[in-house]
Chimera marker file (.cmm) of the C-alpha trace (Angstrom):
<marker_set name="trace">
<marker id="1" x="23.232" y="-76.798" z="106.699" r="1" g="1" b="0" radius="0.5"/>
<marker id="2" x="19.734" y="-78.810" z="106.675" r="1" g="1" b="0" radius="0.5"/>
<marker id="3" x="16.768" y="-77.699" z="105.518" r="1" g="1" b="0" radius="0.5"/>
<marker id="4" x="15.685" y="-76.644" z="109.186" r="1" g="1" b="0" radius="0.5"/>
<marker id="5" x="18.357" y="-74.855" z="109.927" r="1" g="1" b="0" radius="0.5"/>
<marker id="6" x="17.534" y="-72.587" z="107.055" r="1" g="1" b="0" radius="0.5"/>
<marker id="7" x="13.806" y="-71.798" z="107.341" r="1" g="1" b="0" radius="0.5"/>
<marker id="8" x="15.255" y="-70.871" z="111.436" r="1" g="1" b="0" radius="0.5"/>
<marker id="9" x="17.579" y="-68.637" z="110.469" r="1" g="1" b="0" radius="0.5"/>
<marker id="10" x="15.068" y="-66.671" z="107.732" r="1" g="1" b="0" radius="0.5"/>
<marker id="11" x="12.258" y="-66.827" z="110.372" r="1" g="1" b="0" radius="0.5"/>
<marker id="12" x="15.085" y="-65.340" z="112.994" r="1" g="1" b="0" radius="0.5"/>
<marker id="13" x="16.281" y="-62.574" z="110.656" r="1" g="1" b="0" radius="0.5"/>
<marker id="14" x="12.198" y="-61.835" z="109.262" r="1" g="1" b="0" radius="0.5"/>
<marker id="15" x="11.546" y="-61.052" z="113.184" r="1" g="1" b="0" radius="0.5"/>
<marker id="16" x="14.310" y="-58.150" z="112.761" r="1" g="1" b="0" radius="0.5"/>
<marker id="17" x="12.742" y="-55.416" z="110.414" r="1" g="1" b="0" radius="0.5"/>
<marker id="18" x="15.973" y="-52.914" z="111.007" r="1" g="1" b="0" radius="0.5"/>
<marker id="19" x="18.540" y="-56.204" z="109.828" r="1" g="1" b="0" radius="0.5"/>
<marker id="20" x="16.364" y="-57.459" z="107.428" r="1" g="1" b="0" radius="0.5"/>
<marker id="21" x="15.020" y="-54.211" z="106.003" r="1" g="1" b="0" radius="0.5"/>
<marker id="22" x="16.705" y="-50.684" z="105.491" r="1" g="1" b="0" radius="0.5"/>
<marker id="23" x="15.383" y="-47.317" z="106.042" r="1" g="1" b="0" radius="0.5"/>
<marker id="24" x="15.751" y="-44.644" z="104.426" r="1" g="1" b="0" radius="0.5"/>
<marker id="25" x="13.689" y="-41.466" z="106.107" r="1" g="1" b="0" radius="0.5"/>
<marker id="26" x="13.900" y="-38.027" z="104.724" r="1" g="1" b="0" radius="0.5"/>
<marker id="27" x="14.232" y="-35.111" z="106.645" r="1" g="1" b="0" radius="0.5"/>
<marker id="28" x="14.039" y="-31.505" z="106.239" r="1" g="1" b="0" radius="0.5"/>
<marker id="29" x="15.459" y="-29.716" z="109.220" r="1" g="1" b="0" radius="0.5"/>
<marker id="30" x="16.732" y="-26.264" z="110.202" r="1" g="1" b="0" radius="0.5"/>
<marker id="31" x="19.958" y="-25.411" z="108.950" r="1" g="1" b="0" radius="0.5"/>
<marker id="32" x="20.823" y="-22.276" z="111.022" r="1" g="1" b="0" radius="0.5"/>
<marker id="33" x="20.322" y="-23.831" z="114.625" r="1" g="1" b="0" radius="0.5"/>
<marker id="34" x="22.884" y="-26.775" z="113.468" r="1" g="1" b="0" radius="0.5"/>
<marker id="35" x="25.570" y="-23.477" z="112.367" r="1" g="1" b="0" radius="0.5"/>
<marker id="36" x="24.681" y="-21.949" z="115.208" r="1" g="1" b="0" radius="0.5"/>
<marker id="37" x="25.697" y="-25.416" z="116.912" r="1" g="1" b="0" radius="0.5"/>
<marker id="38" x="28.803" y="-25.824" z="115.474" r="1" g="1" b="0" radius="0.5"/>
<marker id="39" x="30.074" y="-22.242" z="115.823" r="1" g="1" b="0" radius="0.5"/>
<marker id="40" x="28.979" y="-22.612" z="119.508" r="1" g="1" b="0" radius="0.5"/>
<marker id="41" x="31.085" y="-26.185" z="120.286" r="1" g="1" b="0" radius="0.5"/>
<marker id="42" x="33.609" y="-24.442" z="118.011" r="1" g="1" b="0" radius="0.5"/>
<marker id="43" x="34.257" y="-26.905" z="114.784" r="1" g="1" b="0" radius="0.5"/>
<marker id="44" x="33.258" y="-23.741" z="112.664" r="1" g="1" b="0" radius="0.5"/>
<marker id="45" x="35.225" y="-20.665" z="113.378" r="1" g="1" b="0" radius="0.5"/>
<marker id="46" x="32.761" y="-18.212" z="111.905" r="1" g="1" b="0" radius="0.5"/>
<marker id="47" x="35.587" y="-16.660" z="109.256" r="1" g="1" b="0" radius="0.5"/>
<marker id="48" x="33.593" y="-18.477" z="106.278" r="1" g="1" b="0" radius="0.5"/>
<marker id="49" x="29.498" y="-17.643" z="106.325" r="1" g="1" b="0" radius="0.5"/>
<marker id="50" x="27.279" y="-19.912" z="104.888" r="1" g="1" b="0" radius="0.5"/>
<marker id="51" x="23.767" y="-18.548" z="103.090" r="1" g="1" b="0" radius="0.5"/>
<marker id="52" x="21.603" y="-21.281" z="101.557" r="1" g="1" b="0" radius="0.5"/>
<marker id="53" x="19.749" y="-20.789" z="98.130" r="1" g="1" b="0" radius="0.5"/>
<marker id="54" x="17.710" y="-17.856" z="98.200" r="1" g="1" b="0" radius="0.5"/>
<marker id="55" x="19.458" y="-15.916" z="100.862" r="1" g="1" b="0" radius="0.5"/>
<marker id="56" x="21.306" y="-13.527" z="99.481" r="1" g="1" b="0" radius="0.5"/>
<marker id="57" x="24.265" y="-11.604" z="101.273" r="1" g="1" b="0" radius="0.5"/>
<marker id="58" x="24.919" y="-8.291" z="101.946" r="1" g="1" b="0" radius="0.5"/>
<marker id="59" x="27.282" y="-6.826" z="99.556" r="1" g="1" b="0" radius="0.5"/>
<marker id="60" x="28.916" y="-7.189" z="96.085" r="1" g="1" b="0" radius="0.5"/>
<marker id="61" x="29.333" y="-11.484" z="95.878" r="1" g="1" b="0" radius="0.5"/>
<marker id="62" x="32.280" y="-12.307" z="93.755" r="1" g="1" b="0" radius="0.5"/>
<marker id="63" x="32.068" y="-16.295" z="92.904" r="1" g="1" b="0" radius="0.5"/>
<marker id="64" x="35.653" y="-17.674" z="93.515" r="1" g="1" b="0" radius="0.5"/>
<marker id="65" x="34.538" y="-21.353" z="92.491" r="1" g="1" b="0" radius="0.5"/>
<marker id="66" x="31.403" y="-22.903" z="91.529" r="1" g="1" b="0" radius="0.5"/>
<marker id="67" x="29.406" y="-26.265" z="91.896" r="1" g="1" b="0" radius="0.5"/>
<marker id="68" x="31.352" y="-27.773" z="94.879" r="1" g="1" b="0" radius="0.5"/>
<marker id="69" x="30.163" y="-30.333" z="96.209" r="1" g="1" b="0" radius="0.5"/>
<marker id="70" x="30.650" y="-32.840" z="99.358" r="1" g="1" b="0" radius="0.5"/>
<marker id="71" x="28.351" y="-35.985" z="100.596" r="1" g="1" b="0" radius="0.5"/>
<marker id="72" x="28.644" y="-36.580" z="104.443" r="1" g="1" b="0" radius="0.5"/>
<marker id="73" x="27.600" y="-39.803" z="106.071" r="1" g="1" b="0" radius="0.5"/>
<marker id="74" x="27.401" y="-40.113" z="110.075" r="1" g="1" b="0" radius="0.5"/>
<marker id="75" x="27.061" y="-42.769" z="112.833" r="1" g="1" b="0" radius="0.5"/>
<marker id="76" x="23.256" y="-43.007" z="113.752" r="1" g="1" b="0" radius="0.5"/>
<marker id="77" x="23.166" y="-46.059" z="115.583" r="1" g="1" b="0" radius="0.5"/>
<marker id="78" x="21.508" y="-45.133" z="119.007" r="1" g="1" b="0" radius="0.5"/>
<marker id="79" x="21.124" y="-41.507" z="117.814" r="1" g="1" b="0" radius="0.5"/>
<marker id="80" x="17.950" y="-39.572" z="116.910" r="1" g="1" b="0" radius="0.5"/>
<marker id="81" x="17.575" y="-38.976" z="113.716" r="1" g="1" b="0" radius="0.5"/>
<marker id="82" x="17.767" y="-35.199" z="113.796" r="1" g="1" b="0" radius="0.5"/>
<marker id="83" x="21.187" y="-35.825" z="116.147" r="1" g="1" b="0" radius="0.5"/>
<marker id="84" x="22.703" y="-37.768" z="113.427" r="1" g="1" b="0" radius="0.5"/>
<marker id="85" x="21.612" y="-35.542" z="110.615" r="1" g="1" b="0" radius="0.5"/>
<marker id="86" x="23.193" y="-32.591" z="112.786" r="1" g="1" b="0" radius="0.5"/>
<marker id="87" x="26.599" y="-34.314" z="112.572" r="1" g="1" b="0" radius="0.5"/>
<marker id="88" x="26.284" y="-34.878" z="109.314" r="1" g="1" b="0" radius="0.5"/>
<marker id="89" x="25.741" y="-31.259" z="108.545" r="1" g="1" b="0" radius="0.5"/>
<marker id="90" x="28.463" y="-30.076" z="110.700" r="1" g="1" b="0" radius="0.5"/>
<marker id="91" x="30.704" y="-32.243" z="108.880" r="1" g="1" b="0" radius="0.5"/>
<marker id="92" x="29.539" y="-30.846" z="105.238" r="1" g="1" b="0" radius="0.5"/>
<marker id="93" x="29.929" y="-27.107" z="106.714" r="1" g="1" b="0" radius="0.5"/>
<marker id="94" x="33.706" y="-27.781" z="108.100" r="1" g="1" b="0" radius="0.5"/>
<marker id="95" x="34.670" y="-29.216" z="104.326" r="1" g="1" b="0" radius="0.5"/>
<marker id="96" x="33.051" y="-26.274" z="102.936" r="1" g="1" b="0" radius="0.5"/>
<marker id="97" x="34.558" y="-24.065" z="105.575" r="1" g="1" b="0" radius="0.5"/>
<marker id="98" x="38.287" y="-25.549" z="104.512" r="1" g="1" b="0" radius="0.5"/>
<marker id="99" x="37.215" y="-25.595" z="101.033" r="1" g="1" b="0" radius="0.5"/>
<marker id="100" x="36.237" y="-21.985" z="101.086" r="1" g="1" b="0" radius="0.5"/>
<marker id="101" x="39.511" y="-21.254" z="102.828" r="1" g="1" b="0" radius="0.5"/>
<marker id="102" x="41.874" y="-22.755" z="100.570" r="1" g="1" b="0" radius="0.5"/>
<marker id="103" x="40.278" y="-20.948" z="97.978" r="1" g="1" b="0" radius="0.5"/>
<marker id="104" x="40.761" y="-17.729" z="99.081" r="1" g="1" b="0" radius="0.5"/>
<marker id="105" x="37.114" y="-17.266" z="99.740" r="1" g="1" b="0" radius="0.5"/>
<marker id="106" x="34.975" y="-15.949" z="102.832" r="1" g="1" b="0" radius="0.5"/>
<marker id="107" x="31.638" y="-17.311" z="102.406" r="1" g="1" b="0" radius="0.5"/>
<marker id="108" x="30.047" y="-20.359" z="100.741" r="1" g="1" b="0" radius="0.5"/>
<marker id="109" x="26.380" y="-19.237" z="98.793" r="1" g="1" b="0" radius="0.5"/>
<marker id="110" x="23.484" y="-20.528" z="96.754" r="1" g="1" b="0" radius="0.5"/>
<marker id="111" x="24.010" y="-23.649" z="99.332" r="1" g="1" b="0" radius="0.5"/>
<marker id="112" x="21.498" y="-26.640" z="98.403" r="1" g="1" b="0" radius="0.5"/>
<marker id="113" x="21.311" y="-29.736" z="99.546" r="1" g="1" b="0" radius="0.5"/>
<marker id="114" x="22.210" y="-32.296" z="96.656" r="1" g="1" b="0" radius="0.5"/>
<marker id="115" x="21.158" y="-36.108" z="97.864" r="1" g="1" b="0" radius="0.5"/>
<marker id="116" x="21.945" y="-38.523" z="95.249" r="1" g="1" b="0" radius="0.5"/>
<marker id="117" x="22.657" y="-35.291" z="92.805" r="1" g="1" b="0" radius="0.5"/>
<marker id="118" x="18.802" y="-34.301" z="93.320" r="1" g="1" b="0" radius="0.5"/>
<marker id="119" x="18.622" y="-30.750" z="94.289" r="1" g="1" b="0" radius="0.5"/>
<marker id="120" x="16.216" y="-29.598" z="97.338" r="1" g="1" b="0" radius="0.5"/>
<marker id="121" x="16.339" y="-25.410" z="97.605" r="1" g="1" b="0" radius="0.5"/>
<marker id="122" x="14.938" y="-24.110" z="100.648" r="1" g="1" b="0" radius="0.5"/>
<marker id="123" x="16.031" y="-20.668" z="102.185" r="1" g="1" b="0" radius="0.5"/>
<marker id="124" x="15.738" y="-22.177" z="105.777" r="1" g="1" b="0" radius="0.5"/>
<marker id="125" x="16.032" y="-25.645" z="105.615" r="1" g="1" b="0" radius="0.5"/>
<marker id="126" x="18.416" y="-28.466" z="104.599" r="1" g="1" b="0" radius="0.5"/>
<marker id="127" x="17.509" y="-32.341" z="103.651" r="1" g="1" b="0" radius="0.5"/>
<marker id="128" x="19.082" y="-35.072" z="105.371" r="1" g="1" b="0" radius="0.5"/>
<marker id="129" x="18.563" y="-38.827" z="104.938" r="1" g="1" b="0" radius="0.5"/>
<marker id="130" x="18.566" y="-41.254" z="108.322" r="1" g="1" b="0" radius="0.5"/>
<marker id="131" x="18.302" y="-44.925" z="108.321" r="1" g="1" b="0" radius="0.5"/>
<marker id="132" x="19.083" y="-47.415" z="111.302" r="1" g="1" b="0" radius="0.5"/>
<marker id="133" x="22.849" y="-47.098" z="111.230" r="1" g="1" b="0" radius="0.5"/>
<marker id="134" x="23.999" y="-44.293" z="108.611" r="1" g="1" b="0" radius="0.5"/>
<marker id="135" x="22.759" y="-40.475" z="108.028" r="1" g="1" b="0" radius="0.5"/>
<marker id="136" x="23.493" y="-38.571" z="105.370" r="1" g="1" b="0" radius="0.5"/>
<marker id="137" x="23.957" y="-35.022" z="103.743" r="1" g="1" b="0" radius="0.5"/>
<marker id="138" x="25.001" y="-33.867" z="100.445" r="1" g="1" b="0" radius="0.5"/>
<marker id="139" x="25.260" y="-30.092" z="99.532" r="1" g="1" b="0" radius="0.5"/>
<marker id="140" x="26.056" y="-28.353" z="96.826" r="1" g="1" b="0" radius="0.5"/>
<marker id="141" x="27.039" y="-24.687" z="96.878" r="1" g="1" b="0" radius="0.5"/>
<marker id="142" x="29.502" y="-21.598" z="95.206" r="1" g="1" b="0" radius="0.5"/>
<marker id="143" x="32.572" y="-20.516" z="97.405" r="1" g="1" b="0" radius="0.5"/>
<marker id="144" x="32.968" y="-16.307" z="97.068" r="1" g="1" b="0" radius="0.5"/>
<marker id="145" x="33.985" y="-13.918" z="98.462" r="1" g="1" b="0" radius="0.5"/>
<marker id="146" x="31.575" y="-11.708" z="99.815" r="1" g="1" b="0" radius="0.5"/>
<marker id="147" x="32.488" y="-7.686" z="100.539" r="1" g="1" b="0" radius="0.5"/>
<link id1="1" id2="2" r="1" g="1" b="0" radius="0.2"/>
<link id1="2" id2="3" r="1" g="1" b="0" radius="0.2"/>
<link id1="3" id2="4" r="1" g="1" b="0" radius="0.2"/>
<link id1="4" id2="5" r="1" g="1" b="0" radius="0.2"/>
<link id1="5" id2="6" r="1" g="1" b="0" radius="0.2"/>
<link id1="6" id2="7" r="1" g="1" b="0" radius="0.2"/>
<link id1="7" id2="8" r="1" g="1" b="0" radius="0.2"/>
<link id1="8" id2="9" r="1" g="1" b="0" radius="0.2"/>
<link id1="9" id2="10" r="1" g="1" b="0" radius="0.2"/>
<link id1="10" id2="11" r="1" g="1" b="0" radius="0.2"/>
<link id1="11" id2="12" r="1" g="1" b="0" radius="0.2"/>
<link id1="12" id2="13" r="1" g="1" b="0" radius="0.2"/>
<link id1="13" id2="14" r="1" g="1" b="0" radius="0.2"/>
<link id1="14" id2="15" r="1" g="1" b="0" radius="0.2"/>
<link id1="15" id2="16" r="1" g="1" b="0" radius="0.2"/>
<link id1="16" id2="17" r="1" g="1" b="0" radius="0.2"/>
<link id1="17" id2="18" r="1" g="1" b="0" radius="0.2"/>
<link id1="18" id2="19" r="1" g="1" b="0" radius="0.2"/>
<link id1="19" id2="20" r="1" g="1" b="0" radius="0.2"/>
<link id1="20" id2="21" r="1" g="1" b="0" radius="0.2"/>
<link id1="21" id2="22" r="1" g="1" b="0" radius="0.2"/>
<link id1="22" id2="23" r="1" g="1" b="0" radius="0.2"/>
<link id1="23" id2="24" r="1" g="1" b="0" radius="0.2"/>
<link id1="24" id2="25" r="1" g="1" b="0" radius="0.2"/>
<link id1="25" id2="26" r="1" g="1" b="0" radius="0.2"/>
<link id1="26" id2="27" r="1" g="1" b="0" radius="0.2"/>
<link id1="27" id2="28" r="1" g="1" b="0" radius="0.2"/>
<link id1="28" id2="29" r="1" g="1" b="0" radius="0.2"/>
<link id1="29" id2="30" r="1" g="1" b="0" radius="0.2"/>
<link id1="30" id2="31" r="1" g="1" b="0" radius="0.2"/>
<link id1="31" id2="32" r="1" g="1" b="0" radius="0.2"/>
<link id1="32" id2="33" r="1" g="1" b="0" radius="0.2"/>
<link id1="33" id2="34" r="1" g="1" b="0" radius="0.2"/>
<link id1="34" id2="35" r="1" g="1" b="0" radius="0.2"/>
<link id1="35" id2="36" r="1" g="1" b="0" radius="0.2"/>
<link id1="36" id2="37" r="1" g="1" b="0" radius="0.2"/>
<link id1="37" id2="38" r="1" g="1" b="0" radius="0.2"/>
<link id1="38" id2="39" r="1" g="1" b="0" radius="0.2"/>
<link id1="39" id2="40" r="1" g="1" b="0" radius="0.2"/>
<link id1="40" id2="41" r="1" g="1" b="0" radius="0.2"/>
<link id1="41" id2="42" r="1" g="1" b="0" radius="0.2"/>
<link id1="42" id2="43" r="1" g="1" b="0" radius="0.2"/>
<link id1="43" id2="44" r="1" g="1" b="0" radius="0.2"/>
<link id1="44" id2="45" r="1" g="1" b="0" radius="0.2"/>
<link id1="45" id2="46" r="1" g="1" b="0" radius="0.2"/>
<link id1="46" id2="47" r="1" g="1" b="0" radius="0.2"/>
<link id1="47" id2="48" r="1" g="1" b="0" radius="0.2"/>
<link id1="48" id2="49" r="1" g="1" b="0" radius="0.2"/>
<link id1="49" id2="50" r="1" g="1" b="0" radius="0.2"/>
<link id1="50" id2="51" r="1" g="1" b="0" radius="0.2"/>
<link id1="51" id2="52" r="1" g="1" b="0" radius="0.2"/>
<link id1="52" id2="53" r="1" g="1" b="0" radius="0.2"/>
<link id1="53" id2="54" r="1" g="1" b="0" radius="0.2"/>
<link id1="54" id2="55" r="1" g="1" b="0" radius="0.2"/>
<link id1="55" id2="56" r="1" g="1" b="0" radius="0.2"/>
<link id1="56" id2="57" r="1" g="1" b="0" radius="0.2"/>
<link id1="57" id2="58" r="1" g="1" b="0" radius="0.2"/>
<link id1="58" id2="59" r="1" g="1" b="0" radius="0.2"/>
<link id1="59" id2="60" r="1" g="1" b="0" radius="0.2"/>
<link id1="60" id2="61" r="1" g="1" b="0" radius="0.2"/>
<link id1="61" id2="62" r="1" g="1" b="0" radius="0.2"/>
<link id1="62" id2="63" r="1" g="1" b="0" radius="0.2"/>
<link id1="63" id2="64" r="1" g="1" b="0" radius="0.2"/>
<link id1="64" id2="65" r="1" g="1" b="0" radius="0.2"/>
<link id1="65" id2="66" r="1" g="1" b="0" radius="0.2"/>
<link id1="66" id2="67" r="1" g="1" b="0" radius="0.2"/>
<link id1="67" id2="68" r="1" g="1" b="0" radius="0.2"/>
<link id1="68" id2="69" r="1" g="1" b="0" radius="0.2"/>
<link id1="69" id2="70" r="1" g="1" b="0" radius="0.2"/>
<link id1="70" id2="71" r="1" g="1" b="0" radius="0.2"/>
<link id1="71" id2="72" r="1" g="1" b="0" radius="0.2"/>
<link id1="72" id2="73" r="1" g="1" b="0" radius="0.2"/>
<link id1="73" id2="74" r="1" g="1" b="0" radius="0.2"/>
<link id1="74" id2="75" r="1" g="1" b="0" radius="0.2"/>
<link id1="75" id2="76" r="1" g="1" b="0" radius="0.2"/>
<link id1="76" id2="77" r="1" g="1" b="0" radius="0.2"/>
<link id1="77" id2="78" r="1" g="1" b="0" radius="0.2"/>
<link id1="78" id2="79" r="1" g="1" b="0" radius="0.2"/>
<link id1="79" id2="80" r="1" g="1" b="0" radius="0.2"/>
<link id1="80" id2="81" r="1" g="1" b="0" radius="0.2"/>
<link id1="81" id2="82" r="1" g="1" b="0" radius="0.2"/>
<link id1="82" id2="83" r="1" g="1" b="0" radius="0.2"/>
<link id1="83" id2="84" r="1" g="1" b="0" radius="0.2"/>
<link id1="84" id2="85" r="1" g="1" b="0" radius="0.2"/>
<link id1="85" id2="86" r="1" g="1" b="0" radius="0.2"/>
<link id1="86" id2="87" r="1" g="1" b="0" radius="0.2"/>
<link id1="87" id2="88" r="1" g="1" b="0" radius="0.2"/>
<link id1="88" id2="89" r="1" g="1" b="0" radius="0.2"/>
<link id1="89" id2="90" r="1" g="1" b="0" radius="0.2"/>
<link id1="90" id2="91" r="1" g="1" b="0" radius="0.2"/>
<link id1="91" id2="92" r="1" g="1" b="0" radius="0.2"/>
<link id1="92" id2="93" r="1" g="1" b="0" radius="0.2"/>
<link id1="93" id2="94" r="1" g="1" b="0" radius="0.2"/>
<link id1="94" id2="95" r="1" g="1" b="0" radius="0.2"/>
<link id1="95" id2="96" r="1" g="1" b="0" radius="0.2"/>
<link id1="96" id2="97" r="1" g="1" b="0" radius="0.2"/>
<link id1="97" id2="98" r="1" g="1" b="0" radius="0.2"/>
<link id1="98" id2="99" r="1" g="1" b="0" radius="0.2"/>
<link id1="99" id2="100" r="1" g="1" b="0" radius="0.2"/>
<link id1="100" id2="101" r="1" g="1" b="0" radius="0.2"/>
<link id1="101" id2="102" r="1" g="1" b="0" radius="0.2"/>
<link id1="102" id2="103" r="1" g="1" b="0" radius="0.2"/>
<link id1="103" id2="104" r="1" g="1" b="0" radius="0.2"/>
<link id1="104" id2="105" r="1" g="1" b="0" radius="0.2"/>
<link id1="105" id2="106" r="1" g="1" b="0" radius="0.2"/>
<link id1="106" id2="107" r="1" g="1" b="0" radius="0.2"/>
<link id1="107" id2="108" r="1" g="1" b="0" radius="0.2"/>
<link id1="108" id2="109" r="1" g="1" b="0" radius="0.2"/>
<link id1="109" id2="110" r="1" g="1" b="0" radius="0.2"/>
<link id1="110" id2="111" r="1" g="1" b="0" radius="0.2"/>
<link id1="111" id2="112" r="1" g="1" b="0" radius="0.2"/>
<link id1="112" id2="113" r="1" g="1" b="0" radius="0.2"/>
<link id1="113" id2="114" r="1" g="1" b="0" radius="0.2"/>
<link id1="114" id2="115" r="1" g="1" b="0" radius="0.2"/>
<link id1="115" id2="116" r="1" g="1" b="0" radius="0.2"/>
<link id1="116" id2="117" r="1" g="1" b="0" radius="0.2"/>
<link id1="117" id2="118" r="1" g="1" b="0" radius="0.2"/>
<link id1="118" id2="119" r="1" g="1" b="0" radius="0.2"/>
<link id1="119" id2="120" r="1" g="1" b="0" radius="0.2"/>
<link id1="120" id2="121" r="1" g="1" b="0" radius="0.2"/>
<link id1="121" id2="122" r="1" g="1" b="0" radius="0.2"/>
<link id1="122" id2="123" r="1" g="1" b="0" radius="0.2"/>
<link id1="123" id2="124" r="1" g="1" b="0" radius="0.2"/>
<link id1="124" id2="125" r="1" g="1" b="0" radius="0.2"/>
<link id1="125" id2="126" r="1" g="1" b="0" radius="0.2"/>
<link id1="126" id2="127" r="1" g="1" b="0" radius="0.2"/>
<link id1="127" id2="128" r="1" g="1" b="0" radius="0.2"/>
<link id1="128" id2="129" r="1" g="1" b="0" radius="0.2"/>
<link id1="129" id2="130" r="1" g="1" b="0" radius="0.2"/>
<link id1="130" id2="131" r="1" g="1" b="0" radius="0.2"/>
<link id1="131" id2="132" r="1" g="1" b="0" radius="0.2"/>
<link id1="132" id2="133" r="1" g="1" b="0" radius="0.2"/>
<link id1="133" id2="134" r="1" g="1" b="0" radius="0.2"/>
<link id1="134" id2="135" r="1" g="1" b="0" radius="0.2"/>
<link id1="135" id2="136" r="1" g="1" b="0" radius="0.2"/>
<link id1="136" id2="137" r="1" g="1" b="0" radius="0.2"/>
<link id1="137" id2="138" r="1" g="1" b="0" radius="0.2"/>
<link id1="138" id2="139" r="1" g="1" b="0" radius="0.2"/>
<link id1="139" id2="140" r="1" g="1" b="0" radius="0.2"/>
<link id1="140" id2="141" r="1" g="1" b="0" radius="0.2"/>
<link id1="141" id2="142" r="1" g="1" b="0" radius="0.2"/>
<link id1="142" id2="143" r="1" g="1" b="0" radius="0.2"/>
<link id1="143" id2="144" r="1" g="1" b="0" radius="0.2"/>
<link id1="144" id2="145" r="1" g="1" b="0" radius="0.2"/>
<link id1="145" id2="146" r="1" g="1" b="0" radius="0.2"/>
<link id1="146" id2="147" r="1" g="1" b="0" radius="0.2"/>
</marker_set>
């Protein structure tokens, strides 16, 4: 290639911030309405409950394994943000719901979300990270058993 082609294809690609340039936007959304979601549509099948950091169950909480862990990543090309993020949630509840299963365990608590091993604690809400084609959550939380 000549020296024109080049400086054409950089000007091209410079005119295309979402090639040329990734994002990377942070959100903190609500994490019930996306279990209520997926209970709803049916991926979850409400046998293993899920209480985030600071929400404490009712009952004695016996911790079958602690400090699991799962990362999620999701489509988000031609999706809203908060659509993609949703799937990626869902997707981090139904490995904690097998995980939790396979354990012996009925709930999952002292959920946080975990992004790039950073914890975020919130009682309501979860962090998920969007860009242009990818979305992202990572949670970190205690499988028990909760009587």
């Amino acid at each position: 290639m000549n020296a024109k082609t080049w400086i054409l294809a950089a000007a091209c690609i410079s005119l295309f911030p979402a090639v040329s340039q990734a994002r990377d936007t942070t959100h903190f959304l609500p994490f019930e309405t996306v279990v209520q979601e997926a209970l709803n549509a049916g991926r979850l099948d409400g046998s293993v409950k899920f209480y985030l950091a600071g929400n404490k169950p009712a009952g004695a909480v016996s911790v079958v394994k602690s400090g699991v862990t799962t990362s999620q990543k999701t489509n988000a090309f031609n999706k809203s943000d908060e659509a993609a993020c949703s799937w990626a949630l869902q997707s981090a509840l139904i490995r904690f719901q097998n995980a939790a299963k396979a354990a012996g365990a009925n709930a999952v608590v002292d959920l946080a979300s975990n992004y790039k091993n950073v914890e975020y604690k919130d009682s309501q809400k979860y962090e998920c990270h969007a860009g242009a084609i990818m979305a992202g959550v990572a949670l970190k939380g205690n499988l028990a058993n909760v009587k």
